[in-house]
C-alpha positions as CSV (number, residue, x, y, z in Angstrom):
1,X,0.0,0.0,0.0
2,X,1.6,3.6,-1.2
3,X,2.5,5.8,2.0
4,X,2.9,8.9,0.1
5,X,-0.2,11.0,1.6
6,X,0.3,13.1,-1.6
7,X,-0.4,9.6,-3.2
8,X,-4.1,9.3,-1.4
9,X,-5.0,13.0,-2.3
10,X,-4.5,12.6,-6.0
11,X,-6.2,8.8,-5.8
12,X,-9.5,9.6,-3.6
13,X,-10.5,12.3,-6.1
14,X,-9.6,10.6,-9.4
15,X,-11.9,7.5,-7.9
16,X,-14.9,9.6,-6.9
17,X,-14.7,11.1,-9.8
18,X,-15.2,8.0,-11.8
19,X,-18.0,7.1,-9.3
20,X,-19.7,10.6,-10.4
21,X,-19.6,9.4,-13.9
22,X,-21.3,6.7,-13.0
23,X,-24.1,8.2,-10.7
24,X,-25.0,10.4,-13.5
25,X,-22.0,13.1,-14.4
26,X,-21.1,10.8,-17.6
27,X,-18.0,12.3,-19.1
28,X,-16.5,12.7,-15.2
29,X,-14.5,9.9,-15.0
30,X,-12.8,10.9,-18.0
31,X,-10.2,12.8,-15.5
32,X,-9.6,9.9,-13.0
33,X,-6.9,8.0,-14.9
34,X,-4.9,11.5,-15.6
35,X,-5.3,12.7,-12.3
36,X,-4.2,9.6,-10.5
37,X,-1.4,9.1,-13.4
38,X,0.3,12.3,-11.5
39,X,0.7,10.3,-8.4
40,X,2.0,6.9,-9.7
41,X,3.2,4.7,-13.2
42,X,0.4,5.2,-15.7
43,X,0.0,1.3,-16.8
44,X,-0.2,1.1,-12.7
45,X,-3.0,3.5,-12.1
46,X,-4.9,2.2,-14.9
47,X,-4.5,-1.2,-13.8
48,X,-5.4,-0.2,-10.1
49,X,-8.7,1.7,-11.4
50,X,-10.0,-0.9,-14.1
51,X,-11.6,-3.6,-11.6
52,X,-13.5,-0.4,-10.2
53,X,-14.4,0.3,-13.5
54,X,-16.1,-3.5,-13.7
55,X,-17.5,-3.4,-10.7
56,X,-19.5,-0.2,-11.1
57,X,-20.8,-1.2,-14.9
58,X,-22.6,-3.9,-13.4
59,X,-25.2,-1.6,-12.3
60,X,-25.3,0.4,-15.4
61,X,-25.7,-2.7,-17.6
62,X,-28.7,-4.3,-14.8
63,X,-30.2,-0.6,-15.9
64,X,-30.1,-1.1,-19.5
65,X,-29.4,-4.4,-20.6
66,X,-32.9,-4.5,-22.5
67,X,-32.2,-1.0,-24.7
68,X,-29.2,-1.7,-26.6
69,X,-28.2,-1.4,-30.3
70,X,-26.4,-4.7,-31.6
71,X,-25.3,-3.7,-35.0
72,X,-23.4,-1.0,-33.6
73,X,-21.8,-3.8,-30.5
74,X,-21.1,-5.9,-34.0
75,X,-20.1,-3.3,-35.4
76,X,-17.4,-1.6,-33.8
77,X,-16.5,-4.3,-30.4
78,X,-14.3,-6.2,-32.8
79,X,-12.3,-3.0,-34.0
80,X,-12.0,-2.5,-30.5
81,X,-10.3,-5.5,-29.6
82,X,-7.9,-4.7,-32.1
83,X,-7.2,-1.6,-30.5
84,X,-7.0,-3.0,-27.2
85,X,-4.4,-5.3,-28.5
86,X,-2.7,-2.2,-30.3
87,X,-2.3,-0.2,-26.6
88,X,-1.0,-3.3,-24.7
89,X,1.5,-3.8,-27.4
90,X,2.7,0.0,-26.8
91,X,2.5,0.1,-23.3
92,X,4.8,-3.2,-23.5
93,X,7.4,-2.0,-25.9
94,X,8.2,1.5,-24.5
95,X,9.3,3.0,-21.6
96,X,6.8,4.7,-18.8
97,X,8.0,7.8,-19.9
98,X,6.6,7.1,-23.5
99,X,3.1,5.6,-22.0
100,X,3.1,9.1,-19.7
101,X,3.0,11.4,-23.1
102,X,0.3,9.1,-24.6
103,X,-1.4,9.3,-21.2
104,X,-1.1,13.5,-21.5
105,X,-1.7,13.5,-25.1
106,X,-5.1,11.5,-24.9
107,X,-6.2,13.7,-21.8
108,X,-5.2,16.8,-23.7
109,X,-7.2,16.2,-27.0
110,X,-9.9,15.0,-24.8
111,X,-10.3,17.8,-22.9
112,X,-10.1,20.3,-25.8
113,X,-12.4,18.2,-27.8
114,X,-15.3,18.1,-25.3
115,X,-14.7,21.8,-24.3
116,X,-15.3,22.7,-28.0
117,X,-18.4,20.6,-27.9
118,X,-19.7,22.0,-25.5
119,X,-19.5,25.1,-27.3
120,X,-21.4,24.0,-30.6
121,X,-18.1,22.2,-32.4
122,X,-18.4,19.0,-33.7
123,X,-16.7,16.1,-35.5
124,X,-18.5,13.1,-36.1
125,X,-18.7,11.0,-39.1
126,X,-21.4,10.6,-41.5
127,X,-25.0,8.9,-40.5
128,X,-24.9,6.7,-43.3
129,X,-20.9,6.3,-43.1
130,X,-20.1,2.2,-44.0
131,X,-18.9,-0.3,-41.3
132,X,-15.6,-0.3,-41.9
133,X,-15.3,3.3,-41.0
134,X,-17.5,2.2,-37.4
135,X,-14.5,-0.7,-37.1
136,X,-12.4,2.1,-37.1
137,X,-13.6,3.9,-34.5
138,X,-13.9,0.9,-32.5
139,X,-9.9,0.7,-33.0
140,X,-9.6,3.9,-31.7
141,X,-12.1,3.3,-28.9
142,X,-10.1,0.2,-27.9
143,X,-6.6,2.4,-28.3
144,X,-7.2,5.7,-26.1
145,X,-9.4,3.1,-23.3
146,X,-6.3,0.8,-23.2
147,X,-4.4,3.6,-22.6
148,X,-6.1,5.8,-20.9
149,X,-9.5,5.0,-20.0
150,X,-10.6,7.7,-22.2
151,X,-12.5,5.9,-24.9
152,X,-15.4,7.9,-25.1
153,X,-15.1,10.7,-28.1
154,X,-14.4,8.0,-30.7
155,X,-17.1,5.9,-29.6
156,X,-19.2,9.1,-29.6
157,X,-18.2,10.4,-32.9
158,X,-19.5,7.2,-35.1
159,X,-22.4,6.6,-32.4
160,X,-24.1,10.3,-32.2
161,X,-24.9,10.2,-35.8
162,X,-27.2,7.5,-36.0
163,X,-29.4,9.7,-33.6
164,X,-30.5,6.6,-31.1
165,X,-33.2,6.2,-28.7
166,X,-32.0,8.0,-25.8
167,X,-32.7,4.3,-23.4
168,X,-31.3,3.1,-26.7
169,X,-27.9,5.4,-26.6
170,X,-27.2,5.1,-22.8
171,X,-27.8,1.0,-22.7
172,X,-26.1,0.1,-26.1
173,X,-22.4,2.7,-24.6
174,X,-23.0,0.9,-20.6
175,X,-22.7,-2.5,-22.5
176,X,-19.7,-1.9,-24.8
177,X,-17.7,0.0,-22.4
178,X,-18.6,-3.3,-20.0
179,X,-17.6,-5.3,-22.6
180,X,-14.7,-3.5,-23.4
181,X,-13.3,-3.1,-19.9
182,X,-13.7,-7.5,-19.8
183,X,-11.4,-7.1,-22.8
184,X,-9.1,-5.0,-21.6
185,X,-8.4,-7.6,-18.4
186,X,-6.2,-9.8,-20.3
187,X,-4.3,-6.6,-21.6
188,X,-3.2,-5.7,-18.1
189,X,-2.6,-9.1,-16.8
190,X,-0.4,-9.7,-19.4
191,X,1.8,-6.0,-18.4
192,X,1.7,-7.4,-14.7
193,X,-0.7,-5.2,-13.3
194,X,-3.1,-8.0,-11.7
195,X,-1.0,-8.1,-8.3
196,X,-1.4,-8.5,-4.6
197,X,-0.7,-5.0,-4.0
198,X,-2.5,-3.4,-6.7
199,X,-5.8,-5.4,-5.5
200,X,-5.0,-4.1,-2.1
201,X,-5.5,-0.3,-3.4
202,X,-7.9,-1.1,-5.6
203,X,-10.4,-2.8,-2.3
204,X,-9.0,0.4,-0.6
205,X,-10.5,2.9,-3.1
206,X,-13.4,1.2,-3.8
207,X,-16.0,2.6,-1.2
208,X,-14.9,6.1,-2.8
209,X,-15.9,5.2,-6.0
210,X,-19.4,3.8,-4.4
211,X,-19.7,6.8,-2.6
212,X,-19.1,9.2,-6.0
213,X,-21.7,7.3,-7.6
214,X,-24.2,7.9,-4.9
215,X,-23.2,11.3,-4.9
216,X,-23.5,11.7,-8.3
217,X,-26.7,10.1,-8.3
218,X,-28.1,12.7,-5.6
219,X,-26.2,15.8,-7.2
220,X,-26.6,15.5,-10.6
221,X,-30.2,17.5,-10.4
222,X,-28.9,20.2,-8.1
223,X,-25.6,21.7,-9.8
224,X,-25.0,23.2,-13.2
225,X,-23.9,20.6,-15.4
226,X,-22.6,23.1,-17.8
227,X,-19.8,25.1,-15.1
228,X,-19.3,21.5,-14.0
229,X,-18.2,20.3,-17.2
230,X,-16.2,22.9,-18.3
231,X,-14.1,22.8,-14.8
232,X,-13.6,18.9,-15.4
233,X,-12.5,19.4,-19.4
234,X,-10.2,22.5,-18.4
235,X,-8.8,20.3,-15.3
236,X,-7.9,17.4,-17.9
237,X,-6.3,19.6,-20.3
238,X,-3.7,20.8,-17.5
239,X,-3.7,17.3,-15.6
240,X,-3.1,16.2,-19.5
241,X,-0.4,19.1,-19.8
242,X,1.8,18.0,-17.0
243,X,1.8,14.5,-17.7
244,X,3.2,15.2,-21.0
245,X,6.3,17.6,-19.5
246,X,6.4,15.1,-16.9
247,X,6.9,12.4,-19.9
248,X,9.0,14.8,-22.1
249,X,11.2,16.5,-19.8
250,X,11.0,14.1,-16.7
C-alpha cells in the first residue's frame, strides 16, 4: 500500500470522480486515470482503477441491458479488440515515460475536444458512413481506453450520428464499455498489473468510488452541469499538460 499522503490526495478524487460518472455526471470519469497518473506509473494507475471500472458497470448494464443497439456492438467491439491489443502492445514495448506522453496527449485532445463541444463544435462522421469506418472507430475506442481510459469521443463520434433512442444510446455505450473493460483484463494481466498490491488499493478505493456514484446520483439534479463540465474538461487539459512535461522532460 503507497504511503505517500500526496499519493491518497490525488487517488481519492480521481476515484470519486469515476463514481460521479457513474451516478449520472457521464464524461466525469474521464479525468480519474490523468489525475491519479500524476501520483503513480500510468499502466499502474490504470491497472489499479480498471476492476473499479467493472464493478461499477454492473449496475449500469442491470439498468439497460434490455435497450441496446447490436449492430453497432457488432459493429465496432471487434475494431476495438484490435485496439485493445494495439495499446497493450505500446505500453509493453516502450518505456513509462513514452506511455506518460500518450497518457497527457489523450487527456489533452480529450479535454479540448469536449470543451469545443460544448460550445457548438463537432466532428462526427457521416450517419450513413459504411462499417468499416464504425471498425475504425472501434480501434480507436479500444486504443485511447487501453491507454487511458478515455475511450469515449471516438465511440461518440460514429455513435451520435445514428441519432438513437435516448434508453437506446445510454444502454447500447453501458454495454460496450462493459464489454470492453472484460477485454481489456487480459491486456493488463499480461503488463503485470493483476497483483497482490494493486488489489489491495484497488479494495481500498473502492467505497470512494461507491460513494461518488451515490453522490453523483443525488447531485446530478442540483448543480449546473454546464460550469461542472467545463471545470472537469479545463482540469484534464492541464492534468493532460503536466503528464506530457512530466513524460518529455522528466
Amino acid at each position: 500500500m503507497p504511503q505517500d499522503p500526496g499519493f491518497w490526495l490525488l487517488a481519492i478524487p480521481a476515484v470519486l470522480l469515476v463514481g460521479l460518472a457513474k451516478g449520472g455526471f457521464s464524461g466525469a470519469g474521464a479525468l480519474g486515470l490523468p489525475l491519479f497518473a500524476l501520483a503513480m506509473d500510468p499502466v499502474r494507475a490504470a491497472g489499479i482503477l480498471l476492476p473499479i471500472l467493472i464493478v461499477q458497470d454492473v449496475v449500469s448494464v442491470a439498468a439497460f441491458r434490455r435497450t441496446w443497439d447490436k449492430k453497432v456492438l457488432a459493429i465496432m467491439l471487434p475494431g476495438a479488440v484490435a485496439g485493445v491489443a494495439l495499446g497493450w502492445w505500446f505500453a509493453a514495448s516502450v518505456s513509462s515515460r513514452a506511455v506518460l506522453v500518450a497518457v497527457g496527449a489523450i487527456s489533452v485532445l480529450f479535454g479540448l475536444y469536449r470543451l469545443w463541444v460544448e460550445r457548438g463544435g463537432r466532428i462526427a462522421a457521416a450517419s450513413d458512413s459504411p462499417a468499416w469506418v464504425g471498425a475504425l472507430f472501434g480501434v480507436a475506442t479500444g486504443f485511447t481506453s487501453q491507454i487511458a481510459h478515455a475511450g469515449g469521443p471516438p465511440f461518440q463520434m460514429w455513435v451520435m450520428p445514428r441519432r438513437l433512442a435516448r434508453d437506446v444510446l445510454i444502454g447500447t455505450t453501458a454495454i460496450f464499455f462493459a464489454a470492453l473493460n472484460w477485454i481489456k483484463v487480459p491486456a493488463y494481466v499480461a503488463l503485470g498489473q493483476f497483483t497482490r498490491d494493486n488489489a489491495l488499493v484497488t479494495l481500498a478505493l473502492l467505497p470512494f468510488a461507491v460513494a461518488g456514484s451515490l453522490a453523483g446520483v443525488v447531485l446530478v439534479r442540483r448543480i449546473s452541469m454546464d460550469r461542472f463540465y467545463t471545470i472537469i474538461y479545463l482540469l484534464m487539459v492541464v492534468a493532460g499538460a503536466k503528464l506530457l512535461w512530466d513524460g518529455v522532460v522528466g
